[in-house]
LUMVEX-73740 format. One line per field, with one value per residue (C-alpha): residue in one letter; x, y, z. Coordinates in pm, 1 decimal, decimal comma. Last residue first. Layout:
N
seba = c(a  ...)
xx = c(X  ...)
yy = c(Y  ...)
zz = c(Z  ...)
END
This chain:
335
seba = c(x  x  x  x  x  x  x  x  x  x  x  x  x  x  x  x  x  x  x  x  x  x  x  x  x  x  x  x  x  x  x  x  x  x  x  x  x  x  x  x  x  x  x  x  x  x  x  x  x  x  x  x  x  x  x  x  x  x  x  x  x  x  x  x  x  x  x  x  x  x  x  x  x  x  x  x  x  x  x  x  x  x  x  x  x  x  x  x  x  x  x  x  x  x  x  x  x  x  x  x  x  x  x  x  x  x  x  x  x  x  x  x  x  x  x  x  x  x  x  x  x  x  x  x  x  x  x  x  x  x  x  x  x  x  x  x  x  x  x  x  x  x  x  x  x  x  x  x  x  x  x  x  x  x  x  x  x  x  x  x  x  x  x  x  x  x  x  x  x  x  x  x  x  x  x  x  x  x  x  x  x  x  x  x  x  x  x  x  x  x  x  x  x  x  x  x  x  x  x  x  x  x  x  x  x  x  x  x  x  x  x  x  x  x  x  x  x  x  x  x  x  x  x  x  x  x  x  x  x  x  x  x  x  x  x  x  x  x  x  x  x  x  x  x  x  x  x  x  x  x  x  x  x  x  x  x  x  x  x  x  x  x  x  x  x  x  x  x  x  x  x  x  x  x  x  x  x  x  x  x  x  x  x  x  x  x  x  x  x  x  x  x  x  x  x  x  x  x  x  x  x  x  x  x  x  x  x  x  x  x  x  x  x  x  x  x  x  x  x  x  x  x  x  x  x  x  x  x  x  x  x  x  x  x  x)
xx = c(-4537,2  -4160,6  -4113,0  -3935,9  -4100,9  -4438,3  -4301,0  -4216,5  -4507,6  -4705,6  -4441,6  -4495,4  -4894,7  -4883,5  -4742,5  -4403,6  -4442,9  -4524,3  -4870,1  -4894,9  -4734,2  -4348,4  -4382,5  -4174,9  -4168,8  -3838,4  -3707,4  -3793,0  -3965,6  -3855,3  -3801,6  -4099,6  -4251,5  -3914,4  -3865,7  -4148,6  -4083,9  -3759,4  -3973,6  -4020,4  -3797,6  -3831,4  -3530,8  -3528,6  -3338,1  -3193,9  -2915,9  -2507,9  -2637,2  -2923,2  -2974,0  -2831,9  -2580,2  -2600,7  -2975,1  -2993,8  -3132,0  -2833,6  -2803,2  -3183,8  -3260,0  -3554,9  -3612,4  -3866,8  -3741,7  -3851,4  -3624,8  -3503,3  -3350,7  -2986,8  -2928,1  -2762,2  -3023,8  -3278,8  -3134,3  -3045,6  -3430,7  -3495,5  -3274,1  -3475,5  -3500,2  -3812,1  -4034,1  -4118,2  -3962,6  -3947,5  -3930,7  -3962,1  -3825,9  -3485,8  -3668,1  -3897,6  -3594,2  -3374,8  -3663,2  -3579,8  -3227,8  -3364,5  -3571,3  -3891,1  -4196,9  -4400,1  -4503,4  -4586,4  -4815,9  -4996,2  -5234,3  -5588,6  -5792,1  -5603,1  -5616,9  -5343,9  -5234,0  -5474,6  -5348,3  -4955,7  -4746,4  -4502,3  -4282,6  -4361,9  -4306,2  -4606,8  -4645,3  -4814,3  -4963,2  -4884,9  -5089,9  -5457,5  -5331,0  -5606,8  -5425,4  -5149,9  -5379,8  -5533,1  -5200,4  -5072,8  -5365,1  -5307,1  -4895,7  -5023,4  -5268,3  -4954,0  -4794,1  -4514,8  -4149,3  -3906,2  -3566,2  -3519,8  -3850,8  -3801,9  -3844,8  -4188,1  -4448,8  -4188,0  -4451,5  -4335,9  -4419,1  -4432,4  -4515,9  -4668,9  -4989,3  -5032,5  -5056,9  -4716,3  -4685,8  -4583,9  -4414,2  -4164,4  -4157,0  -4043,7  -3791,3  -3602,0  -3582,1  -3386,8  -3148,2  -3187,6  -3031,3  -2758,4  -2637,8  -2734,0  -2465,1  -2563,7  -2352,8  -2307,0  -2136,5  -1860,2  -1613,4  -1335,3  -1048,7  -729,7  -705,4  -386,6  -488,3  -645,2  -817,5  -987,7  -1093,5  -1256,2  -1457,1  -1721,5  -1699,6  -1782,6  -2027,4  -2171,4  -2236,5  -2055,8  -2135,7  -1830,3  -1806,8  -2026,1  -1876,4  -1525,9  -1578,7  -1306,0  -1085,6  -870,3  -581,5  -677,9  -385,0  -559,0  -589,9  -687,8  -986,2  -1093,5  -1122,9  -1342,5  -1210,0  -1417,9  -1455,0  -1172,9  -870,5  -704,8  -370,1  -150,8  -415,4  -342,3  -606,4  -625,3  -643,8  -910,0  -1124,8  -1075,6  -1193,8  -1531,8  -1609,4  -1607,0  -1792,5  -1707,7  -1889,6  -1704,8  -1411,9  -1184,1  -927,8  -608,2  -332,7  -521,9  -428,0  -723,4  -621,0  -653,2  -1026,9  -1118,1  -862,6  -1007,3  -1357,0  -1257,3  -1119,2  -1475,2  -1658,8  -1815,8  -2221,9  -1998,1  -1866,9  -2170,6  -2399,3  -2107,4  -2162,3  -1838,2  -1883,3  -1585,1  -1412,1  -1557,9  -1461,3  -1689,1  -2051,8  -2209,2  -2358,9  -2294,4  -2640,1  -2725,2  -2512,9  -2740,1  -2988,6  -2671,2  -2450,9  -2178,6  -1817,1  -1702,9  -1337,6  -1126,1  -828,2  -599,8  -462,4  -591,4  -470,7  -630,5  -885,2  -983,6  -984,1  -1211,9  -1479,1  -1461,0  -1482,8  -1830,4  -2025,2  -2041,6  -2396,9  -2529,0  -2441,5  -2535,1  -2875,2  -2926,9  -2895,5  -2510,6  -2228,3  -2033,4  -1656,0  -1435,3  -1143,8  -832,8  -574,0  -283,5  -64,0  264,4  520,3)
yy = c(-2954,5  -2992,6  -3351,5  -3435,5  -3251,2  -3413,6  -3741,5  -3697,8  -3557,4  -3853,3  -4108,9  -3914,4  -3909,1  -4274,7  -4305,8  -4493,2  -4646,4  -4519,3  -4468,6  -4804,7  -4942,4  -5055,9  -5382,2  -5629,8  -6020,0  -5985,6  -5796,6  -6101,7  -5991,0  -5899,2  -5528,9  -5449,1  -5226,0  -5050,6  -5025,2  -4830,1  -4607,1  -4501,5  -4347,7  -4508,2  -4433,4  -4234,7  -4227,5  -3945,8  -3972,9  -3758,2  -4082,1  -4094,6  -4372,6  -4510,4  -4642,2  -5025,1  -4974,5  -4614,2  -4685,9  -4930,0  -5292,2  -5501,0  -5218,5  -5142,1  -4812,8  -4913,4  -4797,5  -4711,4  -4577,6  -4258,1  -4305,8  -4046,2  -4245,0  -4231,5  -4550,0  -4653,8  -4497,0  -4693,5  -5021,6  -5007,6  -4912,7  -5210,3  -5431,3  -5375,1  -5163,1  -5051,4  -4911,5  -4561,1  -4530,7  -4220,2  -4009,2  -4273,0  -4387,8  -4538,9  -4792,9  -4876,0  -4906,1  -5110,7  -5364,4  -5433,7  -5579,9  -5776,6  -5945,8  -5824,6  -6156,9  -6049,7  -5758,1  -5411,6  -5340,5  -4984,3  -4846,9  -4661,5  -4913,2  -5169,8  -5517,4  -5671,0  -5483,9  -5698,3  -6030,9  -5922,6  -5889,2  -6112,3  -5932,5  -5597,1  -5303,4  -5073,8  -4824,2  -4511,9  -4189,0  -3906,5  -3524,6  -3630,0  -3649,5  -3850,8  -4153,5  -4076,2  -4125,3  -4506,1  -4576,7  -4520,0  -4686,1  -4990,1  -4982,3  -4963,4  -5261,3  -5479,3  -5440,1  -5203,9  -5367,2  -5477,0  -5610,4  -5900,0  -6049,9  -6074,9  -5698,3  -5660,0  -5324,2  -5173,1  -4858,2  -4639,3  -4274,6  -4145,3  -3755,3  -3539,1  -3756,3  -3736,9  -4189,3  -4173,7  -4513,3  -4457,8  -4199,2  -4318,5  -4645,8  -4427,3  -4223,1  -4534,6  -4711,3  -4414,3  -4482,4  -4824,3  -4736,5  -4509,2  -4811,5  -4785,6  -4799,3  -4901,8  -4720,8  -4714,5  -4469,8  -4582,4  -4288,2  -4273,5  -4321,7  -4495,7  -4846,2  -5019,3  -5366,5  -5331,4  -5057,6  -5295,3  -5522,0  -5184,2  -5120,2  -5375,4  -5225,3  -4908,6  -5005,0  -5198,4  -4782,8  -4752,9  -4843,1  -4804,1  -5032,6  -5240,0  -5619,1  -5539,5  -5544,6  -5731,9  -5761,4  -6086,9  -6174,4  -6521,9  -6763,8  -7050,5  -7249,9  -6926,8  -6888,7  -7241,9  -7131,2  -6878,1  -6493,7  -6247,6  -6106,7  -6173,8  -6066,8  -6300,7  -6283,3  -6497,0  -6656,1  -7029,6  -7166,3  -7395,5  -7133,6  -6930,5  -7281,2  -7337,4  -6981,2  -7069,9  -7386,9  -7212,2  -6905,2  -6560,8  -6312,1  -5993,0  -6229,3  -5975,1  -6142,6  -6073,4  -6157,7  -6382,6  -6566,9  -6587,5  -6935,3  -7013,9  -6946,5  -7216,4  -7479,9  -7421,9  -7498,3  -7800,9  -7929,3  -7870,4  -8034,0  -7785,7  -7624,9  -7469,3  -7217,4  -7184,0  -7144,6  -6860,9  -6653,8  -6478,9  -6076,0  -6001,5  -5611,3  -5433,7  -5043,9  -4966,0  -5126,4  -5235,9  -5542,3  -5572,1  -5536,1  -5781,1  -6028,7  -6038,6  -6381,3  -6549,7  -6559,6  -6306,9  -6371,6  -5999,5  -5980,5  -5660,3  -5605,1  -5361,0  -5103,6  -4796,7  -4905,5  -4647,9  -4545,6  -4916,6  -5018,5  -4726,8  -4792,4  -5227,1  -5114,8  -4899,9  -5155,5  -5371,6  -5161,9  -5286,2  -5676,8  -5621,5  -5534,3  -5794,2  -6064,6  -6233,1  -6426,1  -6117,5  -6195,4  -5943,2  -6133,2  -5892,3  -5865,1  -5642,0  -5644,3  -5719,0  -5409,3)
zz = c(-21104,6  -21194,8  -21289,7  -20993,0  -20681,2  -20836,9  -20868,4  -20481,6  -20392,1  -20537,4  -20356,4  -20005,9  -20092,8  -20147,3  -19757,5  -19670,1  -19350,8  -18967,7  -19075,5  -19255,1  -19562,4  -19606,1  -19627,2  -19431,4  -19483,2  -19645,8  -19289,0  -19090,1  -18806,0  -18446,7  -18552,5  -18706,4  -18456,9  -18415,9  -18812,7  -18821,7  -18511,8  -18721,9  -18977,3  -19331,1  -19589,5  -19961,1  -20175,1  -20476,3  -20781,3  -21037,0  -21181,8  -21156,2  -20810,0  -20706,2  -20360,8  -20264,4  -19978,8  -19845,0  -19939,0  -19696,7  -19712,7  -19574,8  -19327,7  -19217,1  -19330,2  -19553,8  -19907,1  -20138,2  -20482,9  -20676,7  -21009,0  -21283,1  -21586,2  -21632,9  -21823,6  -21529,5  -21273,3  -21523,7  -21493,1  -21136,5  -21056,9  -21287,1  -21087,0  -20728,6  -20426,0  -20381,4  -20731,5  -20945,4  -21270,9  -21389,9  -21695,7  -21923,9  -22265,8  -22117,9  -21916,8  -22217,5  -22476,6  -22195,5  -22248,9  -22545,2  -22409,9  -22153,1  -22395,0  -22463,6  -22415,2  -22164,3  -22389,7  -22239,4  -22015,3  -22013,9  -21777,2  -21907,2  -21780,7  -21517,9  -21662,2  -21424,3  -21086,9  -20870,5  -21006,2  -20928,5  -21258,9  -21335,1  -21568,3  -21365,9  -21595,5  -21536,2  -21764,5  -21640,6  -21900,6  -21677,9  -21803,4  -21668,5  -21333,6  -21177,5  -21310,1  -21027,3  -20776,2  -20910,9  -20942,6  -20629,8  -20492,9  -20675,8  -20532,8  -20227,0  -20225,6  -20388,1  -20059,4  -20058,3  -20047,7  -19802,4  -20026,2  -20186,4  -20225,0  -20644,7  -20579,1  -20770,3  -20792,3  -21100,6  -21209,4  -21479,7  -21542,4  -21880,0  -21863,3  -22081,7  -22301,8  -22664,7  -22602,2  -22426,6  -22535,9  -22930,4  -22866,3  -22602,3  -22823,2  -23126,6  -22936,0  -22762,5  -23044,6  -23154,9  -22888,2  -22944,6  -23317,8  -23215,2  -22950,8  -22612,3  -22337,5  -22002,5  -21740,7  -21377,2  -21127,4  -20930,0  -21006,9  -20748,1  -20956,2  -20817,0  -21033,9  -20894,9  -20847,1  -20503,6  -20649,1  -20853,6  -20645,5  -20427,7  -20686,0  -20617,6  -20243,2  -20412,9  -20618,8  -20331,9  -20161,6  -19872,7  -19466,5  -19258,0  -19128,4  -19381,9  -19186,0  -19296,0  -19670,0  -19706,3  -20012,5  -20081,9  -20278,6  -20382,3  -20293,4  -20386,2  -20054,9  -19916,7  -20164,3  -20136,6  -19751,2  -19793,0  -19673,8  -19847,5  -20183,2  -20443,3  -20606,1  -20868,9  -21006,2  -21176,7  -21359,9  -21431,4  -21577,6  -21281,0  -21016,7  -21245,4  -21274,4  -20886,1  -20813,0  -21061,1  -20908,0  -20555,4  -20620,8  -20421,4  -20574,2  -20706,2  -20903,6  -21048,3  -21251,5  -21384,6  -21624,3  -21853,8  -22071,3  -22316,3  -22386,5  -22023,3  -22018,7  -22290,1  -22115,5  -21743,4  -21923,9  -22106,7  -21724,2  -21601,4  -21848,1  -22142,1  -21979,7  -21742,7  -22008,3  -22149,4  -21877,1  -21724,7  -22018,2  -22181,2  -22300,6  -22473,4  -22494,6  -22283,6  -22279,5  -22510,6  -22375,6  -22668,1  -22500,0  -22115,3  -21970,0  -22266,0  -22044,2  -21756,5  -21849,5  -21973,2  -21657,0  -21596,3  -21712,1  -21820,2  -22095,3  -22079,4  -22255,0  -22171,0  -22435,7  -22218,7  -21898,0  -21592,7  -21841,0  -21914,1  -21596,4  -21487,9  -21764,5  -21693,3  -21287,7  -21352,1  -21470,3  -21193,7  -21036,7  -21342,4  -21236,9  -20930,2  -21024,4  -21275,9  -21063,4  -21020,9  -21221,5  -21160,7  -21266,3  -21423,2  -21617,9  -21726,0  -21949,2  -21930,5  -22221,5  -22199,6  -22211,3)
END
């Protein structure tokens, strides 16, 4: 029998790429000689490194960086029998068409994808409302893969993992608890203000037994230069940072990559949430990890309802309250 050979395509932020790494496990259990190749773009593929049931990791600069006719060449000599494209992307469906993939499932219904004969999976406007892992997974079903496990993985090799000891030790400081603070969403979900997140801090310092990291690349002016708070290096890759998510025992932020990081490298989170639809936790929570989701009443989203939902934050009586994240820690690490 040929082997089965098959493209996955996210060339997306870091979150949806984690939240893809369930389909390479399940395609690989459901055809267990396959091979499987992931096209993501450069700044996601250490997401992918030393994950066993990947095969290649291709980067979409790289491949775009060659003319567009090199390109289709480069992919057609891995002949591939199927692809998995979970963002629709015009350049990219044309190279698939051209490299002549026999089959190719995609999101949506876009007209370069009907020209093309994409077989296509819709999401059928969230009704009813699933998790994107599952909607992710639903290209694969459509290609025979039956399992129902969507949860993510990041897989660290045996020496990160003992990466992951030393830096745990080394930041901990003879301190209990590591608690990590992620105050940025990149303004893609409603978030605290930055005023929140410096009187969570300032509470959760009083606890003499949590030593916090806060993992914000771009950290906000008020955040920076806090006594007794540790930043680490602007300059980890994505990879070294996996160490630092790993090494905690929660990471506290909204909706964002490094809660995806963590759930995936099954780190507990406390994430703030909203239960608008393109925001919900049905949609976006964490997933395989211990996790708790905090949202604000339904009065909140009442008074906020004739404002852009990125302009949100989640403070205010009718919010989410620093007590409610406190208790929540608490409730977690067993005090």
């Amino acid at each position: 029998m040929k082997q089965k050979k098959f493209l996955i395509v996210r060339p997306d932020r870091i979150g949806d790429v984690v939240l893809s790494t369930a389909i390479p496990r399940e395609i690989k259990q459901t055809w267990q000689d396959s091979y499987v190749v992931v096209l993501v773009r450069s700044y996601t593929k250490d997401i992918y490194l030393n994950n066993p049931f990947v095969d290649e990791v291709i980067e979409l600069e790289k491949l775009k960086g060659k003319d567009f006719i090199r390109a289709v060449v480069k992919i057609r000599k891995y002949k591939f029998t199927h692809a998995l494209m979970l963002l629709p992307n015009e350049w990219i469906n044309y190279a698939l068409f051209f490299a002549g993939i026999k089959t190719r499932v995609g999101v949506g219904h876009k007209f370069y994808q009907a020209i093309t004969f994409v077989k296509s999976v819709s999401r059928q406007k969230y009704i009813p409302l699933r998790h994107e892992a599952d909607y992710c997974m639903d290209l694969a079903r459509k290609i025979g893969v039956k399992s129902e496990n969507i949860n993510p993985e990041i897989h660290l090799t045996y020496n990160e993992l003992k990466e992951v000891e030393t830096v745990r030790k080394s930041l901990l400081n003879e301190k209990k608890y590591l608690v990590g603070v992620h105050s940025t969403s990149g303004n893609s979900a409603p978030n605290w203000s930055t005023d929140n997140y410096f009187n969570l801090i300032s509470e959760l310092k009083k606890n003499n037994s949590i030593q916090i990291v806060i993992t914000d690349v771009d950290i906000p002016e008020q955040l920076k230069n806090i006594d007794d708070v540790i930043y680490p290096s602007k300059d980890l890759s994505l990879r070294d940072w996996f160490a630092y998510f790993a090494s905690m025992d929660i990471l506290i932020s909204s909706s964002t990559g490094p809660m995806h990081i963590c759930t995936a490298l099954n780190v507990k989170t406390v994430s703030l949430f909203c239960q608008l639809t393109a925001c919900s936790p049905k949609l976006w929570g964490p997933l395989g990890n211990t996790n708790k989701v905090l949202l604000p009443s339904e009065r909140y989203l009442e008074l906020h309802s004739n404002e852009d939902p990125k302009d949100w934050t989640l403070d205010g009586n009718d919010g989410i309250g620093v007590q409610q994240v406190i208790s929540a820690v608490n409730g977690l690490l067993g005090m």
